[in-house]
Structures are given as C-alpha cells and as structure tokens.
C-alpha positions as CSV (number, residue, x, y, z in Angstrom):
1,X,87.2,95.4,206.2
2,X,83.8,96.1,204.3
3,X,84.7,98.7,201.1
4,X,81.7,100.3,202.4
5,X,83.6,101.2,205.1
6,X,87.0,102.4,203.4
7,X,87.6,106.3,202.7
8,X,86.4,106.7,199.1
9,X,87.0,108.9,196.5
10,X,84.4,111.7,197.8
11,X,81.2,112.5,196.4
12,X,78.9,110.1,196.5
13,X,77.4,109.5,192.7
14,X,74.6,107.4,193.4
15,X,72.0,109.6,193.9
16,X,72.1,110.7,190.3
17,X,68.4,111.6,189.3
18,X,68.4,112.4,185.4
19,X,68.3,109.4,183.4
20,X,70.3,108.8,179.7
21,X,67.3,108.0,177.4
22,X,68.0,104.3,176.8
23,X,69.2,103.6,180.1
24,X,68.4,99.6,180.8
25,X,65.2,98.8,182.5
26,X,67.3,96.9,185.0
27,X,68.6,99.4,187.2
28,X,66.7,100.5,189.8
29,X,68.3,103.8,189.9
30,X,68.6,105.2,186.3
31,X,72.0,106.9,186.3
32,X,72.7,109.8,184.6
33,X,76.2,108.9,183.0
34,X,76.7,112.6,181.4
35,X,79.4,114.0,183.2
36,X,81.9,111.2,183.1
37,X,80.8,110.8,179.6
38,X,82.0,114.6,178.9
39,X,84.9,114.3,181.3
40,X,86.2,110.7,179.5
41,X,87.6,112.4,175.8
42,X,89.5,110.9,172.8
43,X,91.8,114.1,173.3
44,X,92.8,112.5,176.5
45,X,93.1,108.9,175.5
46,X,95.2,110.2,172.4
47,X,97.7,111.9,175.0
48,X,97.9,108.0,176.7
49,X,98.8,106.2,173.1
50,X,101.3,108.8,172.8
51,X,102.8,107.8,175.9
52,X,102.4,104.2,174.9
53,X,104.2,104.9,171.5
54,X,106.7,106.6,173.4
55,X,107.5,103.3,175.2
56,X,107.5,101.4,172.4
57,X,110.0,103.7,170.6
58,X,112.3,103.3,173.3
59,X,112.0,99.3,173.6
60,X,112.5,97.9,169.6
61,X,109.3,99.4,168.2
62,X,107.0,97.0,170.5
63,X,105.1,97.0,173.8
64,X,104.9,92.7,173.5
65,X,104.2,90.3,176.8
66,X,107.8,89.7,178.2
67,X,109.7,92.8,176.8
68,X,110.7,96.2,178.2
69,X,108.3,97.7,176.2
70,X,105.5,96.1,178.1
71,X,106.4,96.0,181.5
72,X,107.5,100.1,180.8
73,X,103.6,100.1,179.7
74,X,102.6,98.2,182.9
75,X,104.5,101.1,184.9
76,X,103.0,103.9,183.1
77,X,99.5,103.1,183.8
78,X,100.1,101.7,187.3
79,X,101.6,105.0,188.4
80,X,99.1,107.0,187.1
81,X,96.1,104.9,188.9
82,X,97.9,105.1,192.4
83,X,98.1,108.5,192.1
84,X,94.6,108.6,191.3
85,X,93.8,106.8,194.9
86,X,92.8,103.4,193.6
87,X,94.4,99.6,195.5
88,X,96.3,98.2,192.3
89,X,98.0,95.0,192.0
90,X,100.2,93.1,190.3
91,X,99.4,89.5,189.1
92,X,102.4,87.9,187.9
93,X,102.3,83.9,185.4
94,X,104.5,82.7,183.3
95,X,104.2,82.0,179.5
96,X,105.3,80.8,176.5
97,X,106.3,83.4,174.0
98,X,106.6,83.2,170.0
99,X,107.8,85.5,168.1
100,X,109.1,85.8,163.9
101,X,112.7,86.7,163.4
102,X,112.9,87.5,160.1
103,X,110.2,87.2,157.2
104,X,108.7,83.9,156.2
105,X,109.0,82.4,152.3
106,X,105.9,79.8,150.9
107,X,107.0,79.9,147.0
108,X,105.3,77.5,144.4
109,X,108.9,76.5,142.5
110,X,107.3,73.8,139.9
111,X,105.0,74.0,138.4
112,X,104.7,77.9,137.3
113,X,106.5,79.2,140.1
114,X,104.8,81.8,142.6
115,X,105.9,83.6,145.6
116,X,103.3,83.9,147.7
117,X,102.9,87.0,150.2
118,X,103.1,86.8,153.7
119,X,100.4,88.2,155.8
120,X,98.2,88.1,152.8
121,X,98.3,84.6,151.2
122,X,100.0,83.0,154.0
123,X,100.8,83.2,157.9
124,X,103.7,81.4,160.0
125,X,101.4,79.1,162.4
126,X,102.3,80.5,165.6
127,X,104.3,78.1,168.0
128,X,105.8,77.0,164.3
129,X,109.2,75.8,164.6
130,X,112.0,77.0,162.4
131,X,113.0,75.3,158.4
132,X,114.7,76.5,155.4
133,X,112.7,73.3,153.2
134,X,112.3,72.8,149.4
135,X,110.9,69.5,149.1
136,X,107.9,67.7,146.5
137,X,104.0,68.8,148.2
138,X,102.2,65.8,149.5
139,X,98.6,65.7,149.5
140,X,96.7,64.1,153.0
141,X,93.0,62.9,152.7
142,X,91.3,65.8,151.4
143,X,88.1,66.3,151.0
144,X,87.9,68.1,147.8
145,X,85.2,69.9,147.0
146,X,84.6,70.5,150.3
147,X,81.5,68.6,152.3
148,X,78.4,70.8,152.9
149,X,79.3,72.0,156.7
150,X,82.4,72.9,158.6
151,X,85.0,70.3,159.7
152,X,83.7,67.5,157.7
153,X,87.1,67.1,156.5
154,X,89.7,65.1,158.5
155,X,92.7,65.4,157.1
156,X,96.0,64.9,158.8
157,X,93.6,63.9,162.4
158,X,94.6,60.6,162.7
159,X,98.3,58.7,161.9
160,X,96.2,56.1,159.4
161,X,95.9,59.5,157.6
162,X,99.5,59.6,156.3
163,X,99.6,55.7,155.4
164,X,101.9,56.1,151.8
165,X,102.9,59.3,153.1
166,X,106.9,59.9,151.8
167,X,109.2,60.7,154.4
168,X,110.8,64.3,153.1
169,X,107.7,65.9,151.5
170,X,105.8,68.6,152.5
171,X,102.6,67.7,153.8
172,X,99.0,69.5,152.1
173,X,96.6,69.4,155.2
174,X,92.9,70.5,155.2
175,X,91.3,72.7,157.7
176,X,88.6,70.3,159.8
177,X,87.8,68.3,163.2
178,X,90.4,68.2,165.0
179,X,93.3,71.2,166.4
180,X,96.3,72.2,164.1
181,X,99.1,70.7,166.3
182,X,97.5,67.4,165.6
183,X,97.8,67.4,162.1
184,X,101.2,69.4,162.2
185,X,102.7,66.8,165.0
186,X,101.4,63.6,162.8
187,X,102.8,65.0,159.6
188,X,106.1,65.6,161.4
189,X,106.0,61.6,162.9
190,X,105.3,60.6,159.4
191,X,108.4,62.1,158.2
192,X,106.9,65.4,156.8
193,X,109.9,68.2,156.9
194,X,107.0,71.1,156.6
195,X,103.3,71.4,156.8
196,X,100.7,73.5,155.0
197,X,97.3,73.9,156.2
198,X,94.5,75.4,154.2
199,X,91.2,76.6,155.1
200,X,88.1,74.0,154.1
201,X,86.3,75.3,151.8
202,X,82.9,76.5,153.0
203,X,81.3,79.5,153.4
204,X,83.3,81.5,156.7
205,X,85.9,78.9,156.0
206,X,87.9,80.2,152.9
207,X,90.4,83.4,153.9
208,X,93.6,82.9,154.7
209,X,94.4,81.0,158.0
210,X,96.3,82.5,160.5
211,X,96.8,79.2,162.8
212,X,98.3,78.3,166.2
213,X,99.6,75.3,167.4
214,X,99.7,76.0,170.6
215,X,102.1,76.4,173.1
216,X,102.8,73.1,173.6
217,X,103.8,72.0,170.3
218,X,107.7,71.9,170.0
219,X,108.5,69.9,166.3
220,X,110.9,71.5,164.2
221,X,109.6,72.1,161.3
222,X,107.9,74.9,159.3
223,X,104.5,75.1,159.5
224,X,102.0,77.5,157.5
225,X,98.5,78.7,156.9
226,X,96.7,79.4,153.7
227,X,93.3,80.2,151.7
228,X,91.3,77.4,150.2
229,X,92.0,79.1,147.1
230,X,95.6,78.3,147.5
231,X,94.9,75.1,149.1
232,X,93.0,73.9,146.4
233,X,95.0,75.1,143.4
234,X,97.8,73.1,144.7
235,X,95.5,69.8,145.4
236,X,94.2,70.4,141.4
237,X,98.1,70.4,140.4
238,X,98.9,67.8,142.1
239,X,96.4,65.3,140.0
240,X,98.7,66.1,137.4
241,X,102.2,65.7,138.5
242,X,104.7,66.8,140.9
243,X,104.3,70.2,143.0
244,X,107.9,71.2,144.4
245,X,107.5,73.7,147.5
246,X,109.8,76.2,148.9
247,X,109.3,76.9,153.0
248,X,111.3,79.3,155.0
249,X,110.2,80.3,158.7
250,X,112.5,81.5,160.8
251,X,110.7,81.8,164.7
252,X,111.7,81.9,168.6
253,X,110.1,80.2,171.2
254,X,110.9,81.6,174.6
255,X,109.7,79.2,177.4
256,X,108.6,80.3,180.8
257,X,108.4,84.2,179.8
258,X,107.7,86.2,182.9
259,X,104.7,88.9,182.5
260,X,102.1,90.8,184.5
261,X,98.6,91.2,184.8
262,X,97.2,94.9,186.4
263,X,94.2,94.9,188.0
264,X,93.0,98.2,190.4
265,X,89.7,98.6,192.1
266,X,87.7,101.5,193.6
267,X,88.7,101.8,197.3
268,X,84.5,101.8,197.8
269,X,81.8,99.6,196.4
270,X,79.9,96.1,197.1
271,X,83.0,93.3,197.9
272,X,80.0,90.8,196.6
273,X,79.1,92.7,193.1
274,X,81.8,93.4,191.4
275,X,82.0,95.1,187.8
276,X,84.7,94.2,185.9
277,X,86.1,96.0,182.6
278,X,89.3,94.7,181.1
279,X,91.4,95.3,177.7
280,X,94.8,93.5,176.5
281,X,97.8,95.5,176.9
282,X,100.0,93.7,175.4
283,X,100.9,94.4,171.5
284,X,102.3,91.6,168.7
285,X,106.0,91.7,168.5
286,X,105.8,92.9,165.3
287,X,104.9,96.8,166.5
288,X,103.6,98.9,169.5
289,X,100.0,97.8,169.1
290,X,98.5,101.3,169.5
291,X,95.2,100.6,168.0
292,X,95.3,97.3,168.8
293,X,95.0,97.2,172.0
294,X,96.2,100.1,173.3
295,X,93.0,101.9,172.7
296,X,91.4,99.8,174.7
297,X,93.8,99.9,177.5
298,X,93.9,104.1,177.3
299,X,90.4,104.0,177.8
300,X,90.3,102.2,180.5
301,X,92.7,104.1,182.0
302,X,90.9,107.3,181.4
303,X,87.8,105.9,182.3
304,X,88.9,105.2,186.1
305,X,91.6,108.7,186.4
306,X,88.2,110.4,185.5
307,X,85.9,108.5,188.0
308,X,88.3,109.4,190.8
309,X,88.5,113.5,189.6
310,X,84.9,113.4,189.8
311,X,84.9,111.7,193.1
312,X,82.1,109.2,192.2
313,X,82.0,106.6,195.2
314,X,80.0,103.3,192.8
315,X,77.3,101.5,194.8
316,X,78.7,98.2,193.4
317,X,83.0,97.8,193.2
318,X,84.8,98.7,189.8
319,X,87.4,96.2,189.0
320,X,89.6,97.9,185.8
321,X,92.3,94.8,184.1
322,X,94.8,95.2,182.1
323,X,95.6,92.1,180.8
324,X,99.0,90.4,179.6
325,X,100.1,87.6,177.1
326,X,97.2,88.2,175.5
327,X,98.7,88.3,172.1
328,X,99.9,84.8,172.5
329,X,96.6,83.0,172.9
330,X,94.5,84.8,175.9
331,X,97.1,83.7,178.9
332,X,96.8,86.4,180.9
333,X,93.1,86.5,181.4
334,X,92.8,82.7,181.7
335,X,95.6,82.6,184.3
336,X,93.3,85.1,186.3
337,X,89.8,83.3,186.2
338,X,91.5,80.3,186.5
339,X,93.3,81.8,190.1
340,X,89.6,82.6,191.2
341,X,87.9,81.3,194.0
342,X,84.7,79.7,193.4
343,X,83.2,82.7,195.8
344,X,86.0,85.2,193.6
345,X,84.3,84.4,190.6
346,X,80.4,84.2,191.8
347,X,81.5,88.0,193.4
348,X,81.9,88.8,189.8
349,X,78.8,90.6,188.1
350,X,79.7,91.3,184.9
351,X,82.9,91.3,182.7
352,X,82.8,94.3,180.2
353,X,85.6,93.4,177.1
354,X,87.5,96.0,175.3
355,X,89.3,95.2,172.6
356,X,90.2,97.5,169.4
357,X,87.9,100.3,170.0
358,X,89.7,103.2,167.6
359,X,90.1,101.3,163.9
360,X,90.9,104.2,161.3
361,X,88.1,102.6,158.8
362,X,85.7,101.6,161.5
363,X,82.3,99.6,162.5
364,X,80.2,99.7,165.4
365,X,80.1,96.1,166.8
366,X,78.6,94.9,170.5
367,X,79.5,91.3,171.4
368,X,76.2,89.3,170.7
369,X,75.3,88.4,174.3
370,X,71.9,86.6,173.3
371,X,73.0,84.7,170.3
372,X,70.3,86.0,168.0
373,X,72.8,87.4,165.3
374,X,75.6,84.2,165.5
375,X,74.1,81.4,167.7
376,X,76.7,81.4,170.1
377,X,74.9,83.1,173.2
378,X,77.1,84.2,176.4
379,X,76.0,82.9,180.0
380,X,73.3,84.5,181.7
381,X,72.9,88.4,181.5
382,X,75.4,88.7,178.7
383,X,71.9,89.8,176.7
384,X,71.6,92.7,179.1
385,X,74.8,93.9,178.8
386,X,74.3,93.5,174.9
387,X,71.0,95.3,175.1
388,X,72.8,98.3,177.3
389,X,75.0,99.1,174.1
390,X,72.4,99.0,172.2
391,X,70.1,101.2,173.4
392,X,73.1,103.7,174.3
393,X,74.0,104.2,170.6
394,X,70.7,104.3,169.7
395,X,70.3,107.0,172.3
396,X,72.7,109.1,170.2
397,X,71.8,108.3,166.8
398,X,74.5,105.7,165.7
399,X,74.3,102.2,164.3
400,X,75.6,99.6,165.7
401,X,76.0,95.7,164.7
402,X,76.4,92.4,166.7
403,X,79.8,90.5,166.7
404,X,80.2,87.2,167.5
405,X,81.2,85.5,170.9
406,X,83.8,83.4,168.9
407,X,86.8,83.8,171.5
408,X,89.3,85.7,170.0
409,X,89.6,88.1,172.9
410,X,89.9,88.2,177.0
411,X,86.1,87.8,177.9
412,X,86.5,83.8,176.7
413,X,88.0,82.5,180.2
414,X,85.0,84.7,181.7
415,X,81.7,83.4,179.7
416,X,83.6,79.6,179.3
417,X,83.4,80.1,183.1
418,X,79.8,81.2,183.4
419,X,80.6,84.9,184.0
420,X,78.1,87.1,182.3
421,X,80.2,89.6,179.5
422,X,79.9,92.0,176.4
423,X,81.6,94.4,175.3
424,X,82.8,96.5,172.1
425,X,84.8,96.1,169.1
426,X,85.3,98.4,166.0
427,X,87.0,95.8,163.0
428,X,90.4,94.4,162.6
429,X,91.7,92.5,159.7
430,X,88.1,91.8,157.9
431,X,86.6,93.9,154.9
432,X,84.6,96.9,155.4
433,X,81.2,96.2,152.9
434,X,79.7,98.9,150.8
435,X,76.7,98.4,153.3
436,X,78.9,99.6,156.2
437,X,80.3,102.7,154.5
438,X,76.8,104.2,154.3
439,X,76.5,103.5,158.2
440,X,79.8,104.1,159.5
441,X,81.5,106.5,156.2
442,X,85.1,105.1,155.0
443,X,85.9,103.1,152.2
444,X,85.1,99.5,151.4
445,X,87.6,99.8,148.2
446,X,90.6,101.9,147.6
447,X,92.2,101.6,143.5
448,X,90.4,98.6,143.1
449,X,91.5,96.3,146.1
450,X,89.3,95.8,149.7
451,X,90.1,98.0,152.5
452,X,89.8,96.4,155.7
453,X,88.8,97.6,159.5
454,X,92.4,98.4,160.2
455,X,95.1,97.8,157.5
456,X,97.5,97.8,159.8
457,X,96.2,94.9,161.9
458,X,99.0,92.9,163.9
459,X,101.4,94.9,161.7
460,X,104.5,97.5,162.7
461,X,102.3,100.3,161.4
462,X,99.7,99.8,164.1
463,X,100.9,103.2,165.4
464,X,100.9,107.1,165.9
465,X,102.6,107.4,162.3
466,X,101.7,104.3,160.4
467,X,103.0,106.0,156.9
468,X,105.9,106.3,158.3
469,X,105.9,102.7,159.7
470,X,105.4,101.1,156.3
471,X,101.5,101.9,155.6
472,X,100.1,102.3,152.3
473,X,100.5,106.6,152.7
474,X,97.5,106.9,149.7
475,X,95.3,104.7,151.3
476,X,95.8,106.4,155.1
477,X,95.4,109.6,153.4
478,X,92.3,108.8,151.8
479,X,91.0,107.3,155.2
480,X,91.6,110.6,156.5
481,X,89.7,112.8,154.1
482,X,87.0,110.6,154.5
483,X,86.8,110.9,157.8
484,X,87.3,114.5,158.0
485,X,90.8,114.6,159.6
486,X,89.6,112.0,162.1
487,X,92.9,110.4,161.8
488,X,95.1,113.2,162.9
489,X,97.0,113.7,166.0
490,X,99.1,116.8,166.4
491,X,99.2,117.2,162.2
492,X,100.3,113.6,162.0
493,X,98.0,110.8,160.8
494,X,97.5,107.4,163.6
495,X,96.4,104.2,163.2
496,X,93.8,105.7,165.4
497,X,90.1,107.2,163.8
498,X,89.1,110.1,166.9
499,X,85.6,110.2,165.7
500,X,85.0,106.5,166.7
501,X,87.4,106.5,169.9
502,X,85.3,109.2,171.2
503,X,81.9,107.5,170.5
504,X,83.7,104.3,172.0
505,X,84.7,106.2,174.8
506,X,81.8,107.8,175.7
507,X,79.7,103.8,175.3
508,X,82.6,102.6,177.9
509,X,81.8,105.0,180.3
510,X,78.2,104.7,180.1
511,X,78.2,101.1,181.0
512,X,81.0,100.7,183.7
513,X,79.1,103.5,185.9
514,X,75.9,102.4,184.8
515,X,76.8,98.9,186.0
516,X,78.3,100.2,189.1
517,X,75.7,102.1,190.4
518,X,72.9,99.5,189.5
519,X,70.9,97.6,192.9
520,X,69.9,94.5,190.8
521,X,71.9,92.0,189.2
522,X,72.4,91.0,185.9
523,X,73.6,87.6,186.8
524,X,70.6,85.7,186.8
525,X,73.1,81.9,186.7
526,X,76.8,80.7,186.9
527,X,76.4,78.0,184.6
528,X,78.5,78.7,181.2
529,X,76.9,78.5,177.7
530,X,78.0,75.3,176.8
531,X,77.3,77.0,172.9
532,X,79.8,79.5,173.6
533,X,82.3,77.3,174.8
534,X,82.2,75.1,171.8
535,X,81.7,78.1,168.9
536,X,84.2,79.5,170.7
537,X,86.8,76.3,171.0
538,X,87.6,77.4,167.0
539,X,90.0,80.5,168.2
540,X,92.5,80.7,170.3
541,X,92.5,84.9,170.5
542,X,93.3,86.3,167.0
543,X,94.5,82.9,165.4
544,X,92.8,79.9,164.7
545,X,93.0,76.9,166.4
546,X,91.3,74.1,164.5
C-alpha cells in the first residue's frame, strides 16, 4: 500500500508558509521549521541520556554491541517510538566483538626505562591478540626521516620486508601503504612475538595511533600503536645498541556476536524519497558512551517523539536508524546498505549522520559535502546538505567549520555507495585551538597541558558523572564555569555541554523536516565519489586502518 495512503500522524505540515532565513534555495516549499525546533529541547534529550546511563549502570557500566546494556538501550527507544505511532523494525547481523580485559603495558626496559601511558602514548590495536612479551625491538624498513607525503613508507607490507628479521623480537613497524593486519600478520610469520606500529611522520601523520586490524586477523600476539615521536626515538636508539621492550595486552575476541540495528519510519511520506537520519547507539566497552553516541541517538529519538506530538504528516518519508556494532568498525550500518536493494538504495534521498553532537568543550563542525575544505567530496548533493547547515547556523548567528568525510562514522557505507550524506559533529579526541575558543568559548589549555573536544573520549567517564567515573574533576570544573553551568544536569556535571546539544538539536531538526517536506531532490547521481572512498579507506570508524 502507497504511505500516502496509510493513516498518518494528523496534521498535515506541508503547507507551512513562513520560511527560516537561510532556508536552501532547493526546496520548493520553504518550511518553516520553528515549532519542532522549540518543541525538540536539550532538557528533553538530557531526560533520554539519563535513561541511557540508567541502563548502563545496571549492565557493567556499558551500553556496548552484544551486551545487556545495549539491547536494554535498543528496548528503551523502541518502546518509546511504537508508542509514538511509527512502523519500527528490527534488523538483526552478526559480528565480531573486541574488547580489553584488563590494562595494556608498552615499557621501554633498556635503555633508560619508560613506561609509557595507555590511551595517551599508546593504544591496544583492536582485534590485537593477547601477550605478556619482554623481548629485544627489531627495526623493519623504515623510512626515517619520513618521505615528503603520506604512505611513502612500506615497512612490514611485504615478507621480503623481514629478510634478517630474528625470530623472538619485537617488530618496529612504520605507518604507510598498506593495512595494519598486513604488517602485524607478516611480523607474526617471521617469528615476531609482538608488534609496534608508529605513525609516519608527516604532517596529520604524527599523534598517536589508535589502529585496527580488523576483524579478521586472529595471530596471537600483542600488537600496539604509537606517535612518531615514540616511533622514532626508539629507531634513533636502536642505531646504537639493543632496545629491550616490555608488551602486555590482555583482549577478548568474541566471534559471531549477535546485535541489532533499529530503524522506524513515518507511517506517511513518498515510499520513492526517503530521508534518512541515523546515529550509533552502541558505546565502547570501556563505559556507557553517553556523549558518544548517545547524544546522537537521544536526539534522534526526540526528534521523531516530537514530529509525531505535533502530528506533522512529511511530504517525503522519514527513515530514523539507530545503528549497532558501530564501535567495532561501522558493522551495523554497512550490514544495512549492503542488505539494500538496488531500487532500496536509489529510494534513498539523503542520509543525514549524527555522531557526537554534545562535547563538554565543543566545535561546530558540518561534514564537508563539496570537498572544498579537505578534498574528499561526498557523492552528489552531499554539498546541499553541507550548504543547509551552513546557512542554518548562520541564520542564528553561530560559526560553524567543515569536517572531513574521512569515514570514521556510519554515513561511509552510504556516500562509498553513492548515497548523498552530511551531517554534524562537535570534537572528540583532538585539541581545541586558541582560534576555536574565541568562536566556540572553552579552553584550548588547562595548567599547562591541551584540552581536547571531549576528555573523556572512548573512556568510562563518557557519562552523566564523569568526576565521579575517573575524570580530571579540575579540569570538568573549569569546563563548566566556562561555559556557564552548561555542563550540569540536576546539580551534577555530564560528559554533556547543554549549550551545544541544544544548538545541535535545534540544526537536526531543521534539516530532517526541511528534507522531508522538500518536492525536489537533492540527488542529482548514484555514482559514489571514488575521492571519498579512497580518503576514506584510511579509517575504519574511530581507529585507523592503514
């Protein structure tokens, strides 16, 4: 049956006559987007990561693909859309789960020993298997200094590369060319009982990796991620004698993990133009992921309960997701494009992304859908979509920045697949620059050291009391009086900064009914941005890949 047919929500919406200055040219019917923008409020979304906390609370302090926590999470928010009238299913995969069971050790022992700190100089690879190793460092064909552009290096890409290598060291790989199971799985065939990668060297290429391996890698042995600094202080001891190398990683790979995708639609709308807005609800194991992503997903959520209370019937059919797995390398958003039709997929308009919308020291960023900022340009549209954000904070008086299409979130399976997308993002792990703090307020610094986005990225204290969950209590505190009090819910300081979520919020809103209401397409081609894909072929969500 045609949803044009089906018994809507009530009031029809479309005939909205007072446009939002900024509005895009596109639509043929400027929609005034005012009263879901009022109705859709950070009070409210605050009231869902409480919920969300609540789960996690009850379920080991996480809301992780494959636990309790998340399918309790899954439950919360499908009840609450069925109630609200809207046809919600479930889309169940299997994946492969990784998790840390206890902390991981990278200690210099000779010369000068130095423990190095996890999180900070060092990550577990995900997919890493587990090693208790203390064993002499090994360099592997290292390109030292580094050549003038990314992945000149080749180190540890080819078995030729560990020719002389000794079985029982640990192998010094550089970041280049080819993916990190590669140079991990022909370190481990040449007899390598761990594996340290460091970034290359370049400009964009020398933080601290945070790696995967993939899935599919199952050797035994400890693998790790560092800076270039790091990297290359051990390469310049090396020239002059032994470097001895303590590894400990301790992990759990779960195969075939059962989770859950949620997707719900408006029971009225265009079957043939469908606009799609999706966030990850999954967290890390490591804590309940309230920032990241259950602001996202809360919005969401709000965003359609408040559609349906205002009886708006969209011209064009809403399509809310709530993705899973995403924390272990984008599964649950691939597994749905890749279940598509080819007429499933073509039906598709749009795919609005949100990911990380509430950082307590926050930016204004709006994926760059026409390249001009990063180079990597989305499919066809995608600058439309880029150009709606940016118009509606302009509209209000607030800067905004362009962030990179570089696939560390769900809209990858969507532009990779020709699907036009954009979205919003407020900072994670990155430093906040002096430049930003006169935009955005916050702090770039705190006593002397960088403050980043969200200090409690991928961390336990991503949560409705991260001083109480480990976080750096000065620091939070300070975030707070700098914004005001932004960070408070009910006397208690979040993980979450109010002042942002609401502008967030309101920019979600705007675009899902604008979109929905619109008579002409932004989808001007299917093809994919074959830029995108490879830019993008670097992450594999919010670790790197190669």
């Amino acid at each position: 049956m045609n949803r044009n047919q089906r018994v809507g929500f009530g009031v029809v919406a479309a005939t909205a006559l007072v446009a939002l200055t900024g509005t895009a040219v596109y639509a043929a019917i400027p929609t005034d987007t005012t009263a879901l923008r009022e109705a859709v409020t950070a009070d409210a979304i605050m009231d869902h990561l409480a919920e969300l906390q609540e789960i996690a609370d009850a379920n080991g302090g996480t809301r992780a693909s494959g636990t309790d926590g998340y399918d309790q999470s899954i439950d919360y928010i499908e009840a609450a859309l069925l109630a609200a009238g809207y046809e919600v299913t479930r889309q169940d995969f299997l994946f492969n789960s990784f998790r840390e069971l206890s902390e991981p050790v990278f200690e210099r022992v000779s010369p000068d020993p130095e423990a190095y700190v996890p999180g900070v100089d060092f990550y577990t690879a995900s997919y890493s298997g587990s090693g208790d190793v203390t064993a002499p460092l090994q360099a592997v064909d290292l390109v030292l200094p580094p050549g003038p552009t990314a992945s000149t290096s080749t180190s540890g890409c080819e078995p030729e590369d560990f020719t002389g290598f000794i079985a029982g060291n640990i192998a010094l790989v550089q970041r280049g060319t080819c993916d990190f199971s590669v140079k991990a799985a022909n370190a481990f065939d040449a007899g390598a009982v761990g594996v340290i990668i460091f970034n290359e060297g370049q400009e964009g290429r020398q933080e601290t990796l945070n790696p995967t391996l993939g899935d599919a890698f199952s050797d035994p042995i400890p693998v790790v991620g560092t800076s270039f600094e790091i990297g290359n202080e051990l390469a310049s001891l090396l020239a002059t004698g032994t470097v001895t190398i303590h590894l400990v990683t301790d992990t759990l790979i779960e195969l075939d993990v059962p989770t859950t995708n949620l997707i719900a639609e408006t029971p009225t709308g265009r079957d043939d133009r469908v606009v799609m807005a999706g966030a990850h609800l999954d967290s890390v194991p490591e804590g309940p992921g309230i920032e990241d992503n259950g602001t996202g997903s809360a919005t969401l959520l709000e965003t359609a309960l408040q559609i349906a209370e205002l009886g708006i019937e969209p011209r064009n059919t809403i399509r809310f997701a709530w993705w899973g797995a995403e924390e272990a390398g984008l599964v649950g958003s691939q597994y749905y494009v890749d279940s598509l039709t080819k007429r499933a997929a073509k039906n598709i308009e749009l795919y609005l992304n949100f990911d990380m919308i509430g950082s307590p020291n926050f930016a204004r960023f709006v994926y760059d859908g026409d390249g001009s900022a990063f180079g990597i340009k989305g499919p066809s549209g995608s600058d439309d979509i880029e150009a709606l954000f940016e118009d509606f904070f302009a509209s209000q008086g607030l800067v905004s920045e362009p962030t990179a299409f570089d696939g560390r979130s769900d809209y990858d399976a969507f532009i990779t697949a020709g699907i036009p997308a954009g979205g919003l993002f407020t900072g994670a792990e990155d430093v906040k620059t002096p430049e930003q703090v006169e935009w955005y307020g916050g702090l770039s610094t705190f006593e002397g050291e960088p403050v980043s986005y969200d200090p409690c990225y991928h961390q336990a204290c991503d949560s409705m009391d991260p001083i109480a969950d480990g976080a750096d209590a000065d620091l939070y505190e300070a975030l707070n009086e700098a914004y005001g009090g932004a960070l408070l819910y009910e006397g208690v300081i979040t993980n979450v900064n109010t002042q942002v979520l609401e502008e967030m919020a309101d920019a979600v809103a705007h675009a899902i009914l604008t979109y929905a209401m619109s008579t002409s397409s932004v989808n001007g081609t299917a093809k994919a941005s074959p830029m995108a894909m490879e830019r993008a072929g670097d992450r594999l969500g919010s670790h790197f890949r190669r």
